[in-house]
C-alpha positions in Angstrom: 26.3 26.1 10.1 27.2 29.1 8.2 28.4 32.3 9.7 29.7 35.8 9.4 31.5 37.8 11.9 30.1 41.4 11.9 32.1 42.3 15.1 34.3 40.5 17.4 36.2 42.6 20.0 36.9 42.6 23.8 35.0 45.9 24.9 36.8 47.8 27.7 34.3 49.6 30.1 35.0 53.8 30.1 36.6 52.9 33.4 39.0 51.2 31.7 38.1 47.9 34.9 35.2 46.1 32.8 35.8 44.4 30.1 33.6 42.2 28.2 34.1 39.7 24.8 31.5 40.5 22.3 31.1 38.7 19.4 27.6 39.4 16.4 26.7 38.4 13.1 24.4 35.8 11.2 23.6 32.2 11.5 22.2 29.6 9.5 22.0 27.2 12.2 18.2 26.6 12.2 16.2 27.0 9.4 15.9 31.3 9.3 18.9 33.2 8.9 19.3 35.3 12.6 21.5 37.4 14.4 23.6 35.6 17.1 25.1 37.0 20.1 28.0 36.1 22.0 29.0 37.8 24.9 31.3 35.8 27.4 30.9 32.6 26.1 27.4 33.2 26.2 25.5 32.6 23.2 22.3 33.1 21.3 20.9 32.7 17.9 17.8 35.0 18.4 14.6 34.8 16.5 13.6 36.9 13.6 11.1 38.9 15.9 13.8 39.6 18.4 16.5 40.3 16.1 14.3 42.8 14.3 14.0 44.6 17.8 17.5 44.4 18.8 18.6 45.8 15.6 15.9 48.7 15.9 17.3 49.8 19.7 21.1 49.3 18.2 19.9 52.0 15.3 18.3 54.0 18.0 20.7 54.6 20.5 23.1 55.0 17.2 21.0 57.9 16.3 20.7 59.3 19.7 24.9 59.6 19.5 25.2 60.5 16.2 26.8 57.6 15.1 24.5 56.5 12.5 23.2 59.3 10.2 
């Protein structure tokens, strides 16, 4: 299985109590390419449907901040 890392950090709630380990990037693990998701230890290699849709709300919300132009 091939992968790359696109981010890998321990987020830290506004708070500053919550914390959570996030890990996402790209799998070969089945037959499509994917995005995977690790958060916790809990992980996912999603579909291509559902990684099209994740990827679409991520832009969103970026756009809504400003963070992606």
């Amino acid at each position: 299985m091939a992968t790359t890392v696109y981010f890998e950090e321990t987020v830290i709630g506004q708070g500053g109590k919550d914390r959570m380990d996030v890990e996402m990037g790209r799998s070969s693990f089945f037959e499509e390419d994917s995005i995977y998701l690790n958060v916790d230890g809990n992980s996912v290699v999603m579909d291509r449907a559902t990684a099209k849709r994740f990827v679409e709300a991520v832009m969103n919300v970026g756009f809504y901040h400003g963070f992606v132009e």
